[in-house]
C-alpha positions as CSV (number, residue, x, y, z in Angstrom):
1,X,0.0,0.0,0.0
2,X,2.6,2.4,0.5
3,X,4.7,1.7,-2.5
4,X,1.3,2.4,-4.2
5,X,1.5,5.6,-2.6
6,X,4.7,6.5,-3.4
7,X,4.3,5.7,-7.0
8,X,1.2,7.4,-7.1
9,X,3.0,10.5,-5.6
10,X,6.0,10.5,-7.9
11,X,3.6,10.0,-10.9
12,X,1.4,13.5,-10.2
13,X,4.6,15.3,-9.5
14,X,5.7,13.6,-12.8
15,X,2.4,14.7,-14.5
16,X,2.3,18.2,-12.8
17,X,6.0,18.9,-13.7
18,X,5.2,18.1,-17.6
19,X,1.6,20.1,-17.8
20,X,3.8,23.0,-16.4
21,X,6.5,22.5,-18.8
22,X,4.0,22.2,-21.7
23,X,2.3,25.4,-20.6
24,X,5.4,27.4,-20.2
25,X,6.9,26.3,-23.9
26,X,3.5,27.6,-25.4
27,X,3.8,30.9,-23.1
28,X,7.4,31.2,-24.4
29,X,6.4,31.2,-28.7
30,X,3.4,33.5,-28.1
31,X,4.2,37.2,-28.7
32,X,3.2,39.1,-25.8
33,X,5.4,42.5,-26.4
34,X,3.7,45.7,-27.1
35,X,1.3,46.2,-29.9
36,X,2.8,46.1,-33.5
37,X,2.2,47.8,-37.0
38,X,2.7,45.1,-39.9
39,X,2.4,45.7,-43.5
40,X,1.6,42.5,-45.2
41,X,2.0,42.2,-49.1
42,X,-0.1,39.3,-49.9
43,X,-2.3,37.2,-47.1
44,X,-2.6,38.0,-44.1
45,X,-0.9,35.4,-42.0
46,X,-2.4,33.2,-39.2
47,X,-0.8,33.9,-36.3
48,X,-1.1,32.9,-32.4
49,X,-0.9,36.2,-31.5
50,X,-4.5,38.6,-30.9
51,X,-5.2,41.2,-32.9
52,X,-4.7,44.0,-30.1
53,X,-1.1,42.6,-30.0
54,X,-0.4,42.7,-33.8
55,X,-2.4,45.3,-36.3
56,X,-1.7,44.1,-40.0
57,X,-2.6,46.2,-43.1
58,X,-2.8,44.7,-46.8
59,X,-1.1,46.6,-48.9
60,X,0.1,46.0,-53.1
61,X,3.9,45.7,-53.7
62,X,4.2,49.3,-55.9
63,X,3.2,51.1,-52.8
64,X,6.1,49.8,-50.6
65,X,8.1,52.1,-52.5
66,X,6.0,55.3,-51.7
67,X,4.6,54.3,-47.8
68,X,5.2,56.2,-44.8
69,X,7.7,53.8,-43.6
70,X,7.0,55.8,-39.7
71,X,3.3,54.3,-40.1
72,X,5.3,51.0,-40.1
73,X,7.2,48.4,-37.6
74,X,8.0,46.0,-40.2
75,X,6.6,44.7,-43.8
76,X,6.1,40.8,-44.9
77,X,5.9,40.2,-48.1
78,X,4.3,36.6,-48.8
79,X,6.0,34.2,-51.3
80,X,3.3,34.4,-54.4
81,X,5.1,38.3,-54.3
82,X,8.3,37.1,-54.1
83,X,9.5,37.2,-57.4
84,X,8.5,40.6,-58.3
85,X,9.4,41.8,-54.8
86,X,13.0,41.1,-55.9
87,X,13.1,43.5,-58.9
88,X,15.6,45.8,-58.9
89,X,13.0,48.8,-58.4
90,X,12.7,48.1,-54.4
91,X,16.3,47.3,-53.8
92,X,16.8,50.5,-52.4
93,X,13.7,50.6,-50.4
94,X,14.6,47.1,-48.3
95,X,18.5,48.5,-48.0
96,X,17.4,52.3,-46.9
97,X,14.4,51.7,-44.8
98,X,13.9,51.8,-41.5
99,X,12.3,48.8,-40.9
100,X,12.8,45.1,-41.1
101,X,11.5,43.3,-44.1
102,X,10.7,39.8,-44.2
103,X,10.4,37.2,-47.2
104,X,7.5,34.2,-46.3
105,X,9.6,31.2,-48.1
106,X,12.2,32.9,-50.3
107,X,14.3,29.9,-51.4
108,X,16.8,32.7,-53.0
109,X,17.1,33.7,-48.9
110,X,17.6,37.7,-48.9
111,X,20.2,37.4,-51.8
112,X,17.6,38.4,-54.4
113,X,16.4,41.4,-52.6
114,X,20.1,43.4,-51.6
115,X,22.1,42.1,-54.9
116,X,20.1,42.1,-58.6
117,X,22.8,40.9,-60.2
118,X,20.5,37.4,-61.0
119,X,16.8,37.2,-60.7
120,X,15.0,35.6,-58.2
121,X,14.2,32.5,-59.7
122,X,18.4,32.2,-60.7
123,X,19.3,33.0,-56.7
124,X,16.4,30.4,-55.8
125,X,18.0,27.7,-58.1
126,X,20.9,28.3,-56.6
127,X,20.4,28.8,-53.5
128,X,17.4,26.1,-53.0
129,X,16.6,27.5,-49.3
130,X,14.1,25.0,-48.6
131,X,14.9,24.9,-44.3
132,X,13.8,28.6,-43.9
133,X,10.2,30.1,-43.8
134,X,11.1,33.6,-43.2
135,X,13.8,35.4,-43.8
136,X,14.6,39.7,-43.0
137,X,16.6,42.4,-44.2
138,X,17.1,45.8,-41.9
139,X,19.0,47.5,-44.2
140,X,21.3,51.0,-42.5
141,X,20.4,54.4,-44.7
142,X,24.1,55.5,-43.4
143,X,25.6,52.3,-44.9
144,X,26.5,49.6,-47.5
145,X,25.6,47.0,-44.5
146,X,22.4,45.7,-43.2
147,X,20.9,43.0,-40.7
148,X,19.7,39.9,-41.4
149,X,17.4,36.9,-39.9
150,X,16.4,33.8,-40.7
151,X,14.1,31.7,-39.2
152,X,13.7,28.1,-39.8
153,X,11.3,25.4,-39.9
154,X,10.8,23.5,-36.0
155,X,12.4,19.7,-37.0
156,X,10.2,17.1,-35.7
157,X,11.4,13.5,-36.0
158,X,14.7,14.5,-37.8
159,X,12.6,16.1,-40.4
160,X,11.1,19.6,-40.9
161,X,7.6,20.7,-39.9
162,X,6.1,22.7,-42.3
163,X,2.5,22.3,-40.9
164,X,2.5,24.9,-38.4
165,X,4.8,28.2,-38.6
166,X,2.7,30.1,-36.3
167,X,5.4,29.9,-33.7
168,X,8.2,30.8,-36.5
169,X,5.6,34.2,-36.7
170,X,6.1,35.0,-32.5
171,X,9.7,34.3,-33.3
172,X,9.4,36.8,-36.5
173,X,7.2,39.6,-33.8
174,X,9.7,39.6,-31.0
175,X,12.5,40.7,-33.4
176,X,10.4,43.1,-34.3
177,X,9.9,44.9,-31.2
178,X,13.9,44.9,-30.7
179,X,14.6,46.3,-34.1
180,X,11.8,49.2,-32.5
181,X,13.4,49.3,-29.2
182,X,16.6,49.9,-30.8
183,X,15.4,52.3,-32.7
184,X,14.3,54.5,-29.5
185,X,17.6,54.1,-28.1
């Protein structure tokens, strides 16, 4: 009876420890920061986060180049855009902004979108980024360098998991608010 009792004990401290662990990991991908402005070129992503946390506005590819880039924390642009994205018209709008900007599932990584010497689909060819979902460029107005990120599919059973990349977007948000923070500095 009392090994029963013992067992019974370790197993709901067992039990207890893991349900706290669980809920913690979740805690830990959501974004929770303060309330973020996103431009999204393409769909609007689904995200963990609540709306009050993250504000996104749809807007077409030509008007990235004329935007208040102040109205902005960061702009996605989604992959059916990525191809025109990397035209050599916006170049100087990713390297001389303000603000990040991320590529949803750029196999060329940021290469087509700082150097035109190839086209996207040549940098994707060569590159064949297939482990990345997002990838972002800050680029410095007072500079030839600039930031990147790169943010990768979770691997489950030694393989990736492309099935859900709503964490990959918390990841994607906190960055965000540190590229802002920085900013204030």
């Amino acid at each position: 009876m009392k090994k029963n009792i013992q067992i019974f004990s370790i197993l709901t401290i067992l039990i207890t420890g893991l349900i706290g662990c669980s809920a913690m990991q979740t805690d830990k991908e959501v974004y929770k920061g303060e309330k973020l402005n996103i431009a999204v070129i393409g769909e609007i992503p689904e995200i963990n986060e609540k709306e009050s946390t993250i504000n996104f506005k749809k807007l077409l590819l030509k008007d990235i180049k004329k935007i208040d880039l102040k109205s902005y924390d960061a702009v996605i642009i989604t992959k059916p855009y990525l191809s025109k994205a990397a035209n050599k018209e916006y170049k100087d709008t990713y390297l001389n902004g303000h603000i990040p900007f991320f590529f949803v599932e750029s196999k060329g990584s940021i290469l087509p979108f700082v150097d035109n010497s190839l086209t996207y689909k040549q940098y994707a060819d060569r590159v064949n980024d297939t482990q990345s979902y997002i990838v972002g460029v800050l680029g410095n107005p007072n500079g030839d360098n600039y930031n990147t990120w790169q943010y990768d599919y979770a691997i489950k059973n030694d393989k990736f998991d492309r099935t859900d990349v709503k964490d990959i977007y918390s990841r994607v948000f906190k960055t965000i608010e540190k590229v802002k923070n920085e900013k204030r500095s």
